[in-house]
C-alpha positions in Angstrom: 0.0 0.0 0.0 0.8 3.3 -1.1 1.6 5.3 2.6 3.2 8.4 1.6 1.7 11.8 1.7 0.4 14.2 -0.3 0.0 11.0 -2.4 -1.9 8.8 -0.4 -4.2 11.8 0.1 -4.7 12.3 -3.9 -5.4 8.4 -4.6 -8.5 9.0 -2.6 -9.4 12.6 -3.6 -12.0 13.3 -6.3 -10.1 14.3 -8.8 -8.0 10.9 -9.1 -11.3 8.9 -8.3 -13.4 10.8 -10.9 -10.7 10.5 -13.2 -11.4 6.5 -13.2 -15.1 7.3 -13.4 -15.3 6.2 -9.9 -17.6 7.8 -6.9 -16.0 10.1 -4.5 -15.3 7.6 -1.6 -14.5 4.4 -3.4 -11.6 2.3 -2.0 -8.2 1.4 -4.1 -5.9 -1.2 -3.1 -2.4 -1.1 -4.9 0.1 -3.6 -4.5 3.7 -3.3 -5.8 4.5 -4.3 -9.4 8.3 -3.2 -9.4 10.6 -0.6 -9.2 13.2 0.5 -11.8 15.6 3.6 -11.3 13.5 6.4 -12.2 10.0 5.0 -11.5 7.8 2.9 -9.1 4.5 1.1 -11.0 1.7 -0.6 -8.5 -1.1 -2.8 -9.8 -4.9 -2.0 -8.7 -8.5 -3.7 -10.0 -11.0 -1.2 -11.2 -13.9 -2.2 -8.8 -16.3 -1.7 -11.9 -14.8 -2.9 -14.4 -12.7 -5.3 -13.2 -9.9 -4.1 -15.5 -6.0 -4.5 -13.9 -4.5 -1.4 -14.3 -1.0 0.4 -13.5 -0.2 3.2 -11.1 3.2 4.5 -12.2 5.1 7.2 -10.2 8.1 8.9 -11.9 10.5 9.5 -9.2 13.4 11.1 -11.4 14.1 11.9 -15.6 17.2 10.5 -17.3 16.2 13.0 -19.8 16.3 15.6 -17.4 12.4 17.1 -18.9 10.6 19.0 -16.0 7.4 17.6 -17.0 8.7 13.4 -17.3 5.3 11.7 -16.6 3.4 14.2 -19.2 6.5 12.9 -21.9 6.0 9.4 -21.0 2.0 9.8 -21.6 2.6 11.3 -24.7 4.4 9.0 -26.0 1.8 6.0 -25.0 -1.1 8.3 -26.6 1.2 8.4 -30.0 1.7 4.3 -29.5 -1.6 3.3 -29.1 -2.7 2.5 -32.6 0.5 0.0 -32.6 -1.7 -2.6 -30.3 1.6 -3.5 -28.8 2.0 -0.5 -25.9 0.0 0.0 -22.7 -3.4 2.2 -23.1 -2.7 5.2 -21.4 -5.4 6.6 -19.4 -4.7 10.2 -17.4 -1.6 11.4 -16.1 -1.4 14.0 -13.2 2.3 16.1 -13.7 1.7 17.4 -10.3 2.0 14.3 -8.8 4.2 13.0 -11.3 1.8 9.9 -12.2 0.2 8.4 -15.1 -2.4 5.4 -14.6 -1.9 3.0 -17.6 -3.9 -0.3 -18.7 -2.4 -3.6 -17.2 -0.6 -6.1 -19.8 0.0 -9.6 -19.8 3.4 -11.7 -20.4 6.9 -12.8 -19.3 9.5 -11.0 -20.0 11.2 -12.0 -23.7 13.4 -15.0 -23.8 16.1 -14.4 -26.1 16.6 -18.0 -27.3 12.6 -18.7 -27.8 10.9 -15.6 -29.0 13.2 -13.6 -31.0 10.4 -13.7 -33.6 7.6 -12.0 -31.5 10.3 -9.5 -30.6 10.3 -8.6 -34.2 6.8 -8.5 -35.1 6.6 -6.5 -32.0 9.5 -3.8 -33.1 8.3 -3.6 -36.8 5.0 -2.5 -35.1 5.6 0.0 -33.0 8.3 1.3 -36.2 6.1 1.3 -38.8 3.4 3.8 -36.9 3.9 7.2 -38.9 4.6 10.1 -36.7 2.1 12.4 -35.2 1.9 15.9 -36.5 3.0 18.0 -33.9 4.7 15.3 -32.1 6.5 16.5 -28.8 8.9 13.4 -28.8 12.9 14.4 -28.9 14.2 14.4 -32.3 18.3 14.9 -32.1 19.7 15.9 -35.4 22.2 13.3 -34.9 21.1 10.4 -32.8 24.5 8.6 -32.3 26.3 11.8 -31.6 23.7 11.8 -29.0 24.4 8.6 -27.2 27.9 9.5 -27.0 27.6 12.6 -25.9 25.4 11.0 -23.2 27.7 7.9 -22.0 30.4 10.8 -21.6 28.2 12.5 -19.2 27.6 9.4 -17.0 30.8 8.3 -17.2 32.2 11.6 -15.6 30.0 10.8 -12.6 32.2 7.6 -12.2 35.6 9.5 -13.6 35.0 12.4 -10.6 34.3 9.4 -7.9 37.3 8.9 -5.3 36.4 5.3 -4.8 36.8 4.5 -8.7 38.3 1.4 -9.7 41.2 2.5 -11.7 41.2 -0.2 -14.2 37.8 0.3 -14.8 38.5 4.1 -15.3 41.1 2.3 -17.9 39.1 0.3 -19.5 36.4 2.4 -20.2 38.6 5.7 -21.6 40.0 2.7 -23.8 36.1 2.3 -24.4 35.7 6.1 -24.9 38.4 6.5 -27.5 37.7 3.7 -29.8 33.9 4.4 -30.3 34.7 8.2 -30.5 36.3 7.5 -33.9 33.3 6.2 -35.2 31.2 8.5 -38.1 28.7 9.3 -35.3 27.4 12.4 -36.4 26.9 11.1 -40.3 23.8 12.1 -42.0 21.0 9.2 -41.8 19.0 8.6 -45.6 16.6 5.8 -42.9 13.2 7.1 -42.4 12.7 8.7 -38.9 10.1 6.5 -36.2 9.0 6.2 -32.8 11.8 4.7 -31.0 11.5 3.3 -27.7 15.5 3.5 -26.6 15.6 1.0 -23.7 14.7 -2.3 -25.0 16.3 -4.7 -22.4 14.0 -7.7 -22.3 12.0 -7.2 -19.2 10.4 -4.5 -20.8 8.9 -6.9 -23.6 6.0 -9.1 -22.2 5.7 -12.3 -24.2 2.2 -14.1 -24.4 2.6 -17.6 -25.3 -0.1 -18.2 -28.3 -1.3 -14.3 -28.1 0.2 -11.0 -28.9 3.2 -10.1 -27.7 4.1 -6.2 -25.9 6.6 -3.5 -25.0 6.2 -1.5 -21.5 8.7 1.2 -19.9 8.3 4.0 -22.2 10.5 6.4 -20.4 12.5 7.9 -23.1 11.4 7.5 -26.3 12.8 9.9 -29.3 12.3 10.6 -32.9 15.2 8.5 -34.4 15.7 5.7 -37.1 15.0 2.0 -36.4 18.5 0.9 -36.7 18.7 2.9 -33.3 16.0 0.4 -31.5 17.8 -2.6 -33.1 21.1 -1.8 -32.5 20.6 -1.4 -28.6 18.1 -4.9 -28.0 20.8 -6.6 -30.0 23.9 -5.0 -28.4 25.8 -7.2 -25.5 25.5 -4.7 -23.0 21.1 -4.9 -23.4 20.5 -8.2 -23.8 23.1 -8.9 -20.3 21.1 -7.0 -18.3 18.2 -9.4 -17.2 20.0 -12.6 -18.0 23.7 -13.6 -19.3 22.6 -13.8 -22.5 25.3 -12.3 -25.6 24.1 -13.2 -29.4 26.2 -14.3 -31.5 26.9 -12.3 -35.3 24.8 -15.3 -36.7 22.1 -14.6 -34.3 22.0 -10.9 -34.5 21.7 -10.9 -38.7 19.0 -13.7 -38.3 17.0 -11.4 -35.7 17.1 -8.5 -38.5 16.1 -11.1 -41.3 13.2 -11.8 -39.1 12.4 -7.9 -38.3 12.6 -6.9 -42.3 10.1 -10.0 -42.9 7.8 -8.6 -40.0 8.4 -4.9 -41.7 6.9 -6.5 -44.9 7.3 -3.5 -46.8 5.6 -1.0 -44.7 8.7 0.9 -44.2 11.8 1.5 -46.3 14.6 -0.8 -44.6 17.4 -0.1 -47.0 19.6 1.6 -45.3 18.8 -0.6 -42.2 21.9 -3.1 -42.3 24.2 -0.3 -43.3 23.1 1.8 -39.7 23.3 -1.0 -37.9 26.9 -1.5 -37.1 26.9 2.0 -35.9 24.5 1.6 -33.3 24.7 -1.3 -32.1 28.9 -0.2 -30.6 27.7 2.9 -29.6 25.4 0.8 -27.3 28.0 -1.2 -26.2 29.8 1.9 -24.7 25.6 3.5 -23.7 25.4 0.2 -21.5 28.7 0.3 -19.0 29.2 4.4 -18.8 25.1 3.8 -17.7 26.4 1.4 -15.3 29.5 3.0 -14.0 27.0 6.1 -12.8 24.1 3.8 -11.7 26.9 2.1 -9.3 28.5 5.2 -7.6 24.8 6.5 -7.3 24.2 3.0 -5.4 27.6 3.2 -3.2 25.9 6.2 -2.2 24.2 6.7 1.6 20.8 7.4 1.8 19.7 6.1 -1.8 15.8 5.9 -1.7 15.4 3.7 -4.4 17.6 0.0 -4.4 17.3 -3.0 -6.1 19.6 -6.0 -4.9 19.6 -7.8 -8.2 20.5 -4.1 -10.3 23.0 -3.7 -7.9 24.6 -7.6 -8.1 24.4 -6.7 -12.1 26.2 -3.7 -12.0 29.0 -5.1 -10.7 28.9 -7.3 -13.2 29.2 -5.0 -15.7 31.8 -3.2 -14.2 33.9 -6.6 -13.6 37.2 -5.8 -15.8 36.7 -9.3 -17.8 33.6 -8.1 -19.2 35.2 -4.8 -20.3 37.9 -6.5 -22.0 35.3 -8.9 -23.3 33.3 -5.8 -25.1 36.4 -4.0 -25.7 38.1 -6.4 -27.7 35.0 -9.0 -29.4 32.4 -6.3 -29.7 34.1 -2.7 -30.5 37.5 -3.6 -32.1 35.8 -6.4 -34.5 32.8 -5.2 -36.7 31.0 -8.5 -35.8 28.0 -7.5 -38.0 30.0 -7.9 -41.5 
C-alpha cells in the first residue's frame, strides 16, 4: 500500500477517483508491481470494471524534462494504434503519475521468442509520426548517445572510490567508439523509437500477442537505433547472461525486415546497424559505471539488490575487455 503523503491523500481525492469514473469515496488497493531507477509502478483492479491497471510514479528523468510523466503519456497516446503499448489513461504532472492499462506476459526470452520481438518492433516502427509530435528528435542520434555515455561516465571518472582499471578500461572504451562516423547524416526514415529495449520491458504471451512497456525515453530517431541497442551485449546482459552471436544478431534482422513487410523503407537498415549497435556497447557500461556510484551512495531511496549484483557485473574488468576487444575492435556485424 501506497503510505506516503500528499499522495496517499490524492489516490482518494476526487479528482484521481473521478478521473477512473469512480464515486467520491470508493476504496483502491495497490500492491507493488516493481521498481526501476526512475520509476515505481503498482497494480490495482478497477472495482467496476474489473480491468488490472497500472499506477506509475516517476521518481526522477534520465532526460532531465521537467514535466517526465506528461512525456511518457505522450508518447503512450502516439503508440496506441500500434496494439503493442499499454493504453494510457490520465496522467497527473503534479503528482508525477500516469495510470496505464495492465498487460500480460513474461518477459522475452532471447533463445525462444526472437520472432515475437520482431513482429513486436516492426510495429511499434512502422506507426507514422504524429503531426506535432512532442517526442525528442536529435539531429544526430549517435552523436547523442555519446555525448550522453560521456556525461555518466564523468560521474564515475570524478568518484574517489573509482576502480582504476575500470576508469582504464572504459577511456580505452571512450576512444575507440569516439572515432566512429557518429554524427553522419542518416537517408533511414525517422520513427517512434523506444531506446531502452532490455528484455524485461517486452511481455511475451505464449499463443497471443506479444508487448513493450517502460516508455520512459522514447525519441524521434531511425529503427536501426531500437535494433542496434536490444541486439547490443551490453542490453541483452542486463536481465539474463545472455550475448548473441553475429549469426544470431543478422538472423534477428532477417526476421524484423520479414515482419516490416514493406511498410517501411529498410534499406539503409543493415548499413546503420553497425553503428549503433557499438555505440550501445559503450551507452550500456558508462550507464552502469554512474548507476553504481549512485548505489555506493548513503541514503539512496530507491535499491534494487539484483540491479546492484548486475552492475558489478558490468563493471567486472573481464567483461570490459570482453566488449572492448569482441564487440568494439571487430565489426561483428560484417
Amino acid at each position: 500500500m501506497i503510505h506516503r503523503e500528499p499522495l496517499k491523500s490524492y489516490l482518494k481525492s476526487r479528482d484521481f477517483l473521478s478521473a477512473l469514473e469512480l464515486p467520491e469515496g470508493t476504496a483502491l488497493s495497490f500492491e507493488l508491481l516493481g521498481q526501476g531507477e526512475y520509476n515505481i509502478n503498482y497494480v490495482f483492479c478497477h472495482p467496476v470494471t474489473g480491468e488490472k491497471l497500472v499506477l506509475r510514479i516517476n521518481t526522477g528523468s534520465q532526460m532531465h524534462l521537467d514535466d517526465q510523466i506528461r512525456y511518457e503519456f505522450a508518447a503512450l497516446q502516439y503508440l496506441q494504434s500500434s496494439g503493442r503499448t499499454p493504453k494510457p489513461l490520465f496522467c497527473s504532472p503534479e503528482h508525477r503519475l500516469l495510470v496505464m492499462q495492465w498487460l500480460p506476459g513474461k518477459p522475452l526470452d532471447y533463445r525462444t521468442d526472437m520472432d515475437t520481438a520482431a513482429a513486436i518492433l516492426a510495429d511499434i516502427h512502422c506507426i507514422p509520426i504524429p503531426t506535432n509530435c512532442r517526442l525528442i528528435r536529435p539531429a544526430a542520434p549517435a552523436q547523442a548517445i555519446y555525448e550522453e555515455c560521456l556525461e555518466m561516465v564523468q560521474h564515475y571518472f570524478d568518484w574517489e572510490e573509482a576502480d582504476p582499471q575500470v576508469s582504464g578500461l572504459l577511456r580505452e572504451l571512450i576512444c575507440e567508439i569516439g572515432k566512429l562516423p557518429l554524427e553522419e547524416p542518416s537517408d533511414a526514415p525517422a520513427c517512434m523509437v523506444n531506446t531502452e529495449l532490455n528484455s524485461g520491458n517486452f511481455l511475451i504471451c505464449p499463443g497471443g500477442p506479444g508487448y513493450l512497456v517502460d516508455w520512459e525515453k522514447p525519441l524521434i530517431s531511425e529503427a536501426a537505433q531500437d535494433l542496434g541497442h536490444f541486439l547490443s551485449p551490453s542490453a541483452t546482459f542486463w536481465k539474463t547472461d545472455v550475448i548473441l552471436t553475429p549469426a544470431e544478431v543478422k538472423d534477428f534482422i532477417r526476421k524484423y525486415i520479414a515482419a516490416v513487410d514493406g511498410r517501411m523503407d529498410c534499406s539503409a537498415l543493415t548499413r546503420r546497424l553497425p553503428l549503433y549497435f557499438t555505440v550501445n556497447c559503450l551507452r550500456g557500461v558508462t550507464w552502469c559505471a554512474m548507476a553504481y556510484r549512485e548505489y555506493c551512495q548513503p541514503g539512496r531511496s530507491l535499491r534494487n539488490e539484483d540491479t546492484f549484483r548486475k552492475l558489478k557485473a558490468y563493471l567486472d574488468p573481464a567483461y570490459l575487455i570482453n566488449i572492448l576487444e569482441n564487440y568494439v575492435r571487430k565489426d561483428l556485424l560484417a
